[in-house]
Z-matrix of the N, CA and C atoms (Angstrom, degrees):
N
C 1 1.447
C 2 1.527 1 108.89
N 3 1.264 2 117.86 1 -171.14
C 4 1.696 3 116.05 2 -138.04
C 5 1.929 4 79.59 3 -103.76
N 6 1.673 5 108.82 4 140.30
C 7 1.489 6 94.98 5 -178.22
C 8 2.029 7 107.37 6 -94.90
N 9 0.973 8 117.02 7 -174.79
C 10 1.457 9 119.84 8 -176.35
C 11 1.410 10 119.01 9 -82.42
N 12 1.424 11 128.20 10 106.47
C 13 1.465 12 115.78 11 -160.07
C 14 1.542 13 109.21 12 -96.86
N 15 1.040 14 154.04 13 165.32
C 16 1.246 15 141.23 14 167.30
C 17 1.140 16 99.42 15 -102.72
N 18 1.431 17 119.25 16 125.06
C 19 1.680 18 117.56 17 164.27
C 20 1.468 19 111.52 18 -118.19
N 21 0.940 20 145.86 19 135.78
C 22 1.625 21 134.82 20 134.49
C 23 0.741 22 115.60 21 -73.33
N 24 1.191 23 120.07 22 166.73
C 25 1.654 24 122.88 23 176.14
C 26 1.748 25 114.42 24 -110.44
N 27 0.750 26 113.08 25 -172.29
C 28 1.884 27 116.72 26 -179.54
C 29 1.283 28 87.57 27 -72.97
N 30 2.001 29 113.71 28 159.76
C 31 1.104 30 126.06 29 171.01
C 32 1.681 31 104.92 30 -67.96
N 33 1.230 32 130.52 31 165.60
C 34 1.385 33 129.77 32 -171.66
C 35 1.891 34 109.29 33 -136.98
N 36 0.888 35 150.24 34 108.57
C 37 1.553 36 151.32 35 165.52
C 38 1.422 37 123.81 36 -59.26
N 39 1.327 38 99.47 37 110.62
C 40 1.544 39 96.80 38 179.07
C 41 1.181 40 124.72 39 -51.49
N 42 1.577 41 104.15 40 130.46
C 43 1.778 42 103.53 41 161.30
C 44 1.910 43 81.82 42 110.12
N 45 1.118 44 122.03 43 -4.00
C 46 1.398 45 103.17 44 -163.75
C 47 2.267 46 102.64 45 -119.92
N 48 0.680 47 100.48 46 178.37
C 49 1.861 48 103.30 47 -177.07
C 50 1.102 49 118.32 48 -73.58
N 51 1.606 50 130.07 49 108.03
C 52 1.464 51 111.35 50 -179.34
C 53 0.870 52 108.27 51 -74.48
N 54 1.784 53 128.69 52 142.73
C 55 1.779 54 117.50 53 -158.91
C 56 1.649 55 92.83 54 -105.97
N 57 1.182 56 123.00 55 164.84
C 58 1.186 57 135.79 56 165.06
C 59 1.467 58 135.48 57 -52.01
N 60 1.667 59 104.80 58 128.13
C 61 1.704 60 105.07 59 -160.86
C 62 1.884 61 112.10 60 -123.64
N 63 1.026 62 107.26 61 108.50
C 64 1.543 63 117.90 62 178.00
C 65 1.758 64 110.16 63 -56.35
N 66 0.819 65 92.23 64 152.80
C 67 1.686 66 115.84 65 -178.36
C 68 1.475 67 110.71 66 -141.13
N 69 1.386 68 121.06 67 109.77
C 70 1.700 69 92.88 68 157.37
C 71 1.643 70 104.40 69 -118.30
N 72 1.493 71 139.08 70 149.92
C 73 0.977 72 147.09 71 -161.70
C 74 1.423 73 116.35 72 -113.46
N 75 1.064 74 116.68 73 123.66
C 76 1.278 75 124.10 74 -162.35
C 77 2.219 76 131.17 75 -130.82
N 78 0.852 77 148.88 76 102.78
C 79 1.258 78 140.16 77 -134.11
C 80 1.845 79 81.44 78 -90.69
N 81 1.381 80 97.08 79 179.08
C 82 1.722 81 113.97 80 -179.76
C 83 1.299 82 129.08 81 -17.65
N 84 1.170 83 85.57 82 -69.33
C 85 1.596 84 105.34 83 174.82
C 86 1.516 85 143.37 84 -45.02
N 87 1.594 86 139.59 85 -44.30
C 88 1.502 87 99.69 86 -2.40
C 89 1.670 88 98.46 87 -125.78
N 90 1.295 89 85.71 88 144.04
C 91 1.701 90 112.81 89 -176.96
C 92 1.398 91 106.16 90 -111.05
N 93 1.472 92 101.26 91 101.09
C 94 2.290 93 96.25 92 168.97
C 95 1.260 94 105.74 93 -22.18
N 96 1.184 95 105.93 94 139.40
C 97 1.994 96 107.29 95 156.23
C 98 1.646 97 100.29 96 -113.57
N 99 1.451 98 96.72 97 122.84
C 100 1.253 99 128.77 98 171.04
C 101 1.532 100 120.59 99 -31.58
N 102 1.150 101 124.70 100 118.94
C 103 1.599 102 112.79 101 -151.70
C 104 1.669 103 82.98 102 -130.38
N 105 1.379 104 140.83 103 19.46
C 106 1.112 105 140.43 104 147.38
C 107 1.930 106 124.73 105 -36.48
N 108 1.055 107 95.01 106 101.88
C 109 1.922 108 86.93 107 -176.47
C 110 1.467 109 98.39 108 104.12
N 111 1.138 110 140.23 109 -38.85
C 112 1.405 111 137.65 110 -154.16
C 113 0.822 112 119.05 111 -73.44
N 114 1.606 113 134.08 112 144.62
C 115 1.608 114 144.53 113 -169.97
C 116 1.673 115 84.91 114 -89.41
N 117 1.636 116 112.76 115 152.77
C 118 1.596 117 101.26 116 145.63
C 119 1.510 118 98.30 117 -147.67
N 120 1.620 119 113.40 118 146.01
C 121 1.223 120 107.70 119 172.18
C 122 1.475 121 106.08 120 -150.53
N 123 1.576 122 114.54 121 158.72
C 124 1.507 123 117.12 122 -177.70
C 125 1.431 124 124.72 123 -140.34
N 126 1.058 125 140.94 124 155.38
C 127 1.040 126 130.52 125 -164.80
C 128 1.538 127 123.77 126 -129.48
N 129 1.105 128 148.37 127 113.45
C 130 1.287 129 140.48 128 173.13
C 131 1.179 130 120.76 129 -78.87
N 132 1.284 131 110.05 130 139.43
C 133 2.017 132 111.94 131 -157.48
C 134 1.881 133 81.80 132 -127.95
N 135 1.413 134 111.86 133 160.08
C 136 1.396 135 129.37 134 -162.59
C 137 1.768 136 82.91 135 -101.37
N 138 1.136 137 140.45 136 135.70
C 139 1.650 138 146.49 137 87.57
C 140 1.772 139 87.54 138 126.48
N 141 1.391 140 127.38 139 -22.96
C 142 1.389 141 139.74 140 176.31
C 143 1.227 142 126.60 141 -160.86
N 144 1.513 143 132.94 142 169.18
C 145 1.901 144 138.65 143 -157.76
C 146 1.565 145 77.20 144 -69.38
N 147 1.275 146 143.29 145 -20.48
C 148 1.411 147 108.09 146 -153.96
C 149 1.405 148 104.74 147 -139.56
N 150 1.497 149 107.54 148 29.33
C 151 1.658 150 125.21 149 165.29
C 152 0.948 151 129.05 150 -62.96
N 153 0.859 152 128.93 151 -177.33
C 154 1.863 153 148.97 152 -173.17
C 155 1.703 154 97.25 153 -77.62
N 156 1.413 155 103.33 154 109.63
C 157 1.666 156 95.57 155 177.21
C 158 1.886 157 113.86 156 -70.90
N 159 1.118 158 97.47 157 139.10
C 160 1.603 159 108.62 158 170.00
C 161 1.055 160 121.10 159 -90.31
N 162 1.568 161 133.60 160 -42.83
C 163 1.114 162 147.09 161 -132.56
C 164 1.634 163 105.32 162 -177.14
N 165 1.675 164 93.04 163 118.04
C 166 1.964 165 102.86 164 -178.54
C 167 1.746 166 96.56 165 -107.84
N 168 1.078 167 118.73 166 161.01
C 169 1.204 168 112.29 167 154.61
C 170 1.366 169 109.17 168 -168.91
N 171 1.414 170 115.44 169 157.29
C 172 1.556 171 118.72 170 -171.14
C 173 1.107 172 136.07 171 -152.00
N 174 1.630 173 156.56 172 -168.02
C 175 1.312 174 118.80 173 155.88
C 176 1.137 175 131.55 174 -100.08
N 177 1.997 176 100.49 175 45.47
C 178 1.647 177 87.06 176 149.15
C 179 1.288 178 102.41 177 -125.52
N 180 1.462 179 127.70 178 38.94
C 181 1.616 180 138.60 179 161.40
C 182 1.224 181 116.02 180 176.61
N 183 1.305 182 100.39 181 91.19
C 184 1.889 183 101.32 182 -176.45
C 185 1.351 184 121.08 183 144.20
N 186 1.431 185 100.14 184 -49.80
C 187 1.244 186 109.37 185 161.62
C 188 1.358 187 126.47 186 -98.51
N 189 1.625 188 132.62 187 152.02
C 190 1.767 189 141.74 188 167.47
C 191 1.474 190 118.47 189 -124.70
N 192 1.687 191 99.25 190 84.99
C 193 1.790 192 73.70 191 176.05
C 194 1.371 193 110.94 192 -73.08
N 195 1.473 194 119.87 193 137.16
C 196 1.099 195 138.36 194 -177.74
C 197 1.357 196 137.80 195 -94.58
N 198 2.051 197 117.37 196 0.31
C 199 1.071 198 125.53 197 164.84
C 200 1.740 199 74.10 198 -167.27
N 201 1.578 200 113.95 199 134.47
C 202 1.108 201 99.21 200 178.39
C 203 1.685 202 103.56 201 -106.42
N 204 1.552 203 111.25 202 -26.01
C 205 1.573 204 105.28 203 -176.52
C 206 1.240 205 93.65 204 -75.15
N 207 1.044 206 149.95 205 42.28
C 208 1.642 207 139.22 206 166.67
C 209 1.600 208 100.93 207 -141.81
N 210 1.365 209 124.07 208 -9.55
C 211 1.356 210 127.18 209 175.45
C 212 1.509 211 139.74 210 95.90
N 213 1.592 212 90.86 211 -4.46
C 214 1.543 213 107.73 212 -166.77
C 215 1.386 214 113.89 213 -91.75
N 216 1.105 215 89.10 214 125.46
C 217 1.826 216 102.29 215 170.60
C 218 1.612 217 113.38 216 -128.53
N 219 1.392 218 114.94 217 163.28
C 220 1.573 219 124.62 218 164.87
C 221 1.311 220 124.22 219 -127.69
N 222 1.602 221 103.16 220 166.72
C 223 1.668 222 94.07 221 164.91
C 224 1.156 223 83.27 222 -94.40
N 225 1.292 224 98.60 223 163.17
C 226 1.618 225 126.36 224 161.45
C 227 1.755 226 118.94 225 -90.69
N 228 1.325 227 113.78 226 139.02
C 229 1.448 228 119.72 227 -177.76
C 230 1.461 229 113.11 228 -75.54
N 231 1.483 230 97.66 229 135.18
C 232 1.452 231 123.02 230 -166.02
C 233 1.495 232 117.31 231 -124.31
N 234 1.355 233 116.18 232 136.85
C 235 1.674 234 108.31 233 -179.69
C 236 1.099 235 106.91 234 -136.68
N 237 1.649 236 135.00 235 164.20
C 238 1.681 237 106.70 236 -45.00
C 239 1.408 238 112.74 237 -71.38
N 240 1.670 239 81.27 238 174.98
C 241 1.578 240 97.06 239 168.77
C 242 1.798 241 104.93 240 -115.71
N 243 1.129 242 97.42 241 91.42
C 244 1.767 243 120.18 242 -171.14
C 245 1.549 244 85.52 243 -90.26
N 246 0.892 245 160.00 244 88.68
C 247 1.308 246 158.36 245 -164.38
C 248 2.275 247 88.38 246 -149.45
N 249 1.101 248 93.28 247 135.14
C 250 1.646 249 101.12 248 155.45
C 251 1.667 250 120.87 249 -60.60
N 252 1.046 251 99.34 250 121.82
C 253 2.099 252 100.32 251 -166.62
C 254 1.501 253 95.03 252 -90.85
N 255 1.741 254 93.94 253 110.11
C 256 1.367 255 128.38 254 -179.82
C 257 1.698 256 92.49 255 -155.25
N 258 1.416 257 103.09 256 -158.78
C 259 1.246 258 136.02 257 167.49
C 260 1.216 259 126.46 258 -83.02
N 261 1.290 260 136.27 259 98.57
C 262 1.751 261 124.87 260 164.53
C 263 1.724 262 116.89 261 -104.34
N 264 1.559 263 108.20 262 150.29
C 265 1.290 264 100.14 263 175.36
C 266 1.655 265 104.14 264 -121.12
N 267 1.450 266 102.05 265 156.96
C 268 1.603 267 92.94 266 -164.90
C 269 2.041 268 80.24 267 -131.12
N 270 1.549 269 100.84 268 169.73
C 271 1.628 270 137.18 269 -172.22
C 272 0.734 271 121.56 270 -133.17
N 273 1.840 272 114.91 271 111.69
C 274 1.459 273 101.84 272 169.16
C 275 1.695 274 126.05 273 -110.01
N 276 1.488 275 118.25 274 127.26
C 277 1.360 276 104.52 275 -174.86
C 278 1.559 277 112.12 276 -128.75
N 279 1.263 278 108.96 277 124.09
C 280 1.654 279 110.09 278 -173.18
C 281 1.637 280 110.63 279 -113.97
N 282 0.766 281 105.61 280 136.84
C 283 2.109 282 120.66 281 -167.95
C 284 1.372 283 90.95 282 -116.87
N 285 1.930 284 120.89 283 99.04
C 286 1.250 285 150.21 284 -169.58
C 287 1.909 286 83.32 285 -77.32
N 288 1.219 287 92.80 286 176.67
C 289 1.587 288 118.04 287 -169.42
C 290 1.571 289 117.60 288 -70.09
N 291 1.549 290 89.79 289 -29.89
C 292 1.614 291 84.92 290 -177.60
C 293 1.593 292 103.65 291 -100.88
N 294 1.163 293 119.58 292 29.19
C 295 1.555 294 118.68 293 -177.23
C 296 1.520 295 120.76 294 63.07
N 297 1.714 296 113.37 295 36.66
C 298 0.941 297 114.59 296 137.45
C 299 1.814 298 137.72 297 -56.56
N 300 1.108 299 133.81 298 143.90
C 301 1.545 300 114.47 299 154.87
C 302 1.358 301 118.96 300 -109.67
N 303 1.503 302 134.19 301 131.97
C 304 1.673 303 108.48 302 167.33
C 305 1.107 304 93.65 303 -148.88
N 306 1.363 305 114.43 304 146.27
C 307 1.620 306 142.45 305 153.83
C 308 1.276 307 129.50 306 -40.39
N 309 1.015 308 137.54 307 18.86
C 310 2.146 309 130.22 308 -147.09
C 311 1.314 310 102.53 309 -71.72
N 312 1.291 311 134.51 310 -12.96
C 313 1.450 312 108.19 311 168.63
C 314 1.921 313 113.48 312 -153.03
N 315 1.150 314 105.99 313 150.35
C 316 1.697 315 124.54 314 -169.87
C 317 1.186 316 89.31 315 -161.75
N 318 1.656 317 92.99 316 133.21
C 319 1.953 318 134.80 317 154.74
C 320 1.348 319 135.03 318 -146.43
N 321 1.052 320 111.74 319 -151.85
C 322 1.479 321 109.54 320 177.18
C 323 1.776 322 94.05 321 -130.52
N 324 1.535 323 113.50 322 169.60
C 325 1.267 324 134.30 323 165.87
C 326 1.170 325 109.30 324 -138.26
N 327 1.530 326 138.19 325 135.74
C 328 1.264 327 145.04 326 159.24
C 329 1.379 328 115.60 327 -95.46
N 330 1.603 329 114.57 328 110.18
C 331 1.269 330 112.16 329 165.46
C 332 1.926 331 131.19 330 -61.69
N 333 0.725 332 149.05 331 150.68
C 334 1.843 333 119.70 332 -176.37
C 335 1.552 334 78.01 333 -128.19
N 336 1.837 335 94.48 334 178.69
C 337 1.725 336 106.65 335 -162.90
C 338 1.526 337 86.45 336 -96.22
N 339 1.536 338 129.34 337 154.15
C 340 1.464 339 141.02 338 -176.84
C 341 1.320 340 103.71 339 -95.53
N 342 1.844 341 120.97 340 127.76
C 343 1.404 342 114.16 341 -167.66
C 344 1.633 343 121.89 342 -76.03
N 345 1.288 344 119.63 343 -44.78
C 346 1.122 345 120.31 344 167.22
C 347 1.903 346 96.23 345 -81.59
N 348 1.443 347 111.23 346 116.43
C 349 1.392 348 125.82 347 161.64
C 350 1.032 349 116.68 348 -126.80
């Protein structure tokens, strides 16, 4: 099964569009895991893994998997990001077809403060 990757993401500016971020998921080897049928959803938590969520998203708003026998999915771009400029960490967990669940990726995002505000 798919192991846990750490990603961050790019720093992001408040007030501005978080743009869209590809994922493709992959088990050991690595062999896509088939994301046919699969729910995926993630969550952004405020300042730590076990913060105040800000932001849900899933695939039925937020997320596109975009080839699923090859594994790839995205978030989808969102505006603004009115978020307090700190640190957030976001989760991703997708529940495959046959009622698997797994985790394959967690990071952090840094919001920064926007100069003209």
């Amino acid at each position: 099964m798919a192991t846990i990757a750490n990603f961050n993401l790019r720093d992001r500016v408040k007030e501005t569009t978080f743009k869209l971020v590809r994922f493709t998921i992959t088990d050991e080897t690595p062999t896509p895991i088939d994301l046919t049928g699969a729910t995926i959803e993630a969550d952004f938590r405020y300042r730590c893994s076990t913060g105040i969520v800000v932001k849900s998203i899933d695939t039925t708003a937020g997320i596109t998997i975009e080839n699923a026998t090859s594994g790839i999915f995205s978030f989808n771009s969102f505006t603004p990001v009115s978020w307090t400029v700190d640190t957030y960490w976001y989760g991703v967990r997708i529940t495959l077809s046959s009622g698997v669940i797994i985790e394959p990726v967690q990071g952090k995002v840094k919001i920064l403060q926007n100069i003209p505000d």
